[in-house]
C-alpha positions as CSV (number, residue, x, y, z in Angstrom):
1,X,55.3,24.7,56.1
2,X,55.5,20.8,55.2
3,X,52.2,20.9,54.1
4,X,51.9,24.2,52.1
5,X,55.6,22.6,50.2
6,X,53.4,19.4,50.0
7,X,51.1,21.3,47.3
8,X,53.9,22.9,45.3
9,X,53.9,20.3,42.9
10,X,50.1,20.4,41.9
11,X,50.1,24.0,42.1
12,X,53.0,23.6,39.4
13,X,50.8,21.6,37.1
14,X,47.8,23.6,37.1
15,X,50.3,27.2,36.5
16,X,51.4,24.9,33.4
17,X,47.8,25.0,32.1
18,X,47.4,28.4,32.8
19,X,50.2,29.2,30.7
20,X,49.6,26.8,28.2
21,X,46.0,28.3,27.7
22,X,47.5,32.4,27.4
23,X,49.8,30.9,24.6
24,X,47.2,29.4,22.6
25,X,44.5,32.2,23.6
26,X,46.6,35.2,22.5
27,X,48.1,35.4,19.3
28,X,50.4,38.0,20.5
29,X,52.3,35.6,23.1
30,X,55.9,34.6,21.3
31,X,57.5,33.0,24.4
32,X,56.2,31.3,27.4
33,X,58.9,33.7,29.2
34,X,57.0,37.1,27.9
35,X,54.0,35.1,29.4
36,X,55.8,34.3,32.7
37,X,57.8,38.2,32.6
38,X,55.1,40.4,31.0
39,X,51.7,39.2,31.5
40,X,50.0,40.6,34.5
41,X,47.0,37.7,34.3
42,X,49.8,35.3,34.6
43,X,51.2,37.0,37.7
44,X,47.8,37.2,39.6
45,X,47.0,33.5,38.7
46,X,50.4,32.8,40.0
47,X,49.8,34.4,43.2
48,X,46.4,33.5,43.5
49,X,47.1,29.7,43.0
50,X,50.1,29.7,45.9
51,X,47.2,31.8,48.1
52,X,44.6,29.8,47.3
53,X,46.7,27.0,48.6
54,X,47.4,28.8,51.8
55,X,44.3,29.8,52.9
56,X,42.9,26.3,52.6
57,X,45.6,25.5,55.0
58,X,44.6,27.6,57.4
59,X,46.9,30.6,56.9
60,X,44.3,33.3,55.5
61,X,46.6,36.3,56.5
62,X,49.2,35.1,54.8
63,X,46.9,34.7,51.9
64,X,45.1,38.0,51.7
65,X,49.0,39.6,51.7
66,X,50.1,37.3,49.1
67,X,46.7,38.2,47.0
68,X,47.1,42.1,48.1
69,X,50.9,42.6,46.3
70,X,49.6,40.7,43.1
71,X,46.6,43.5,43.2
72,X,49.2,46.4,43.9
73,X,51.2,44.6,40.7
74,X,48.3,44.0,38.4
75,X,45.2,45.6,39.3
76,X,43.5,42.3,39.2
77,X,41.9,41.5,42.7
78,X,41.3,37.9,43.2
79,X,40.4,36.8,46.9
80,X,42.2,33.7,48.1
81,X,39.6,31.6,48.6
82,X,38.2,31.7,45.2
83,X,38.4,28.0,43.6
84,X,40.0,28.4,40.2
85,X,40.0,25.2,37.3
86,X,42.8,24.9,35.2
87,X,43.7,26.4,32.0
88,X,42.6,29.8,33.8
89,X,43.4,33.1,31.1
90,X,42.5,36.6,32.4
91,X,43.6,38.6,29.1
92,X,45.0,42.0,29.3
93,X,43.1,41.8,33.5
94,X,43.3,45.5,34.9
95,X,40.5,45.8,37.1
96,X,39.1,42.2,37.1
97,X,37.5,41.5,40.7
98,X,37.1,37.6,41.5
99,X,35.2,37.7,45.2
100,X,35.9,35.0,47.8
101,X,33.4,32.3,46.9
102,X,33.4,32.5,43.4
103,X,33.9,28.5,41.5
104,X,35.3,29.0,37.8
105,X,35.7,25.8,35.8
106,X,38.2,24.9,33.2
107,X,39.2,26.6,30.3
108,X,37.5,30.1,31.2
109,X,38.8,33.3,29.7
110,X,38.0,36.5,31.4
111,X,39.3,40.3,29.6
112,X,40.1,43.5,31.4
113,X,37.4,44.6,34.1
114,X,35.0,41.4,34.6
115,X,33.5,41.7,38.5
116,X,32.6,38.6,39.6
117,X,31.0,39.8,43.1
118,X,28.6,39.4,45.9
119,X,25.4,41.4,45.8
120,X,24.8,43.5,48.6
121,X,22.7,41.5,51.4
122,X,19.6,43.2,52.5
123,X,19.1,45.5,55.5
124,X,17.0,43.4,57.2
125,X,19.8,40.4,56.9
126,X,22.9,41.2,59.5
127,X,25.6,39.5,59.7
128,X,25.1,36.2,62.0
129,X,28.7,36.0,63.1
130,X,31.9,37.9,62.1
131,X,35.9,36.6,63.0
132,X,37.5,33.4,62.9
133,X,34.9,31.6,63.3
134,X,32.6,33.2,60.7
135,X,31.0,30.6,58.0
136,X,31.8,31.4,54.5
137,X,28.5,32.1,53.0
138,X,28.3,31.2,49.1
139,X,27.4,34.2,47.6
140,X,29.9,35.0,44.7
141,X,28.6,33.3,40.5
142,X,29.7,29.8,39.8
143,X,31.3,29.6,36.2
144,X,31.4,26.4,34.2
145,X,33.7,25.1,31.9
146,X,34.5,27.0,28.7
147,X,33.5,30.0,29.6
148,X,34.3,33.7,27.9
149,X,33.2,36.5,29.3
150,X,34.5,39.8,27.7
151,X,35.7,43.5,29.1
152,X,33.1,45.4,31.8
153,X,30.7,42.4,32.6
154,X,29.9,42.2,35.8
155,X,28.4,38.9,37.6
156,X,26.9,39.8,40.9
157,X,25.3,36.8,43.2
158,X,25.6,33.0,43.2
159,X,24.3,32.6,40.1
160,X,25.4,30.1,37.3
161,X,26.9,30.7,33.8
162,X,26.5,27.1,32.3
163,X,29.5,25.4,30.5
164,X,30.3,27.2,27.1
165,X,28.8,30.0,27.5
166,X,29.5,33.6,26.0
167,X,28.8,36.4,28.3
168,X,29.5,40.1,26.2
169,X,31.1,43.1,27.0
170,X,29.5,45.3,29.6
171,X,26.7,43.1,30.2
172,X,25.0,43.2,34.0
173,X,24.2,39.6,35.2
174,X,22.0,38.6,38.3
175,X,20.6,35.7,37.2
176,X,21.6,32.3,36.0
177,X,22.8,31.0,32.2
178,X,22.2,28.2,30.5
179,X,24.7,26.0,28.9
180,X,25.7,27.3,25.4
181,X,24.2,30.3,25.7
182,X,25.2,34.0,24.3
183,X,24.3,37.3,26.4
184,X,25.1,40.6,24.9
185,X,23.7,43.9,25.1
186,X,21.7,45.5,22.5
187,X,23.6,46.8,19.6
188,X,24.5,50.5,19.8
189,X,22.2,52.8,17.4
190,X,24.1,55.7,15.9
191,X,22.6,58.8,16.1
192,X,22.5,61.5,13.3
């Protein structure tokens, strides 16, 4: 317990950037309150960060239960051991999945239904180990800093998104992005 109250004070801090980053990212936020009250991004990084904290300690069931009621609040699913950079903004958030090895940098924004998951391993690949004792395998995208990625993409595999970078709506990402870059889908044709 001495040790989990020895990280309150960091965990404070980076909240403070999360926060700070919803107020200046959405125009609609008139009170760091509303934020704090209303926004269900800002309760799952809230939970997330005291998890995160937990499960580095050693307590993962703890973790997962704290992680579990801020998906039964939010719909926003974020394992504990995913490593999260400050100035975090999920915007609007139902349905956002963040899987256990998944590194975001600073400053990222993610909207309403971004997956950032494993992909599926092979057949032919079992599991080597399973409990306790079971290494963490990195298998979940690294994003860097200043990163947007925008409703329905979904990031599957340890691939990297580079720092800046723009990933669009509904996009479907397996490999890795460069610095700077912009991925969208083709525009929509009408028909008729």
């Amino acid at each position: 317990m001495r040790l989990f109250a020895g990280t309150l004070s960091r965990v404070r801090a980076l909240l403070d950037t999360d926060v700070a980053a919803i107020f200046r990212g959405d125009p609609a936020a008139r009170s760091v309150d509303e934020i704090l009250i209303c926004y269900p991004g800002a309760t799952a990084i809230l939970h997330h960060r005291l998890a995160h904290e937990l499960d580095s300690l050693g307590a993962p069931i703890v973790a997962r239960i704290i992680s579990e009621i801020a998906n039964e609040r939010t719909g926003i699913d974020i394992h504990p051991g995913a490593t999260i950079g400050p100035g975090f903004f999920i915007d609007h958030g139902t349905g956002v999945v963040i899987g256990e090895t998944a590194v975001i940098g600073a400053r990222v924004r993610l909207y309403q239904h971004v997956t950032l998951g494993a992909r599926t391993p092979h057949r032919s690949q079992p599991r080597s180990e399973s409990g306790p004792s079971a290494e963490r395998v990195a298998r979940h995208p690294i994003v860097g800093d200043d990163v947007v990625i925008y409703a329905g993409a979904t990031i599957l595999g340890r691939v990297s998104i580079g720092d800046r970078a723009v990933i669009g709506g509904n996009v479907w990402l397996l490999q890795d992005v460069a610095a700077g870059s912009v991925i969208m889908q083709p525009e929509a044709v009408a028909v008729g």
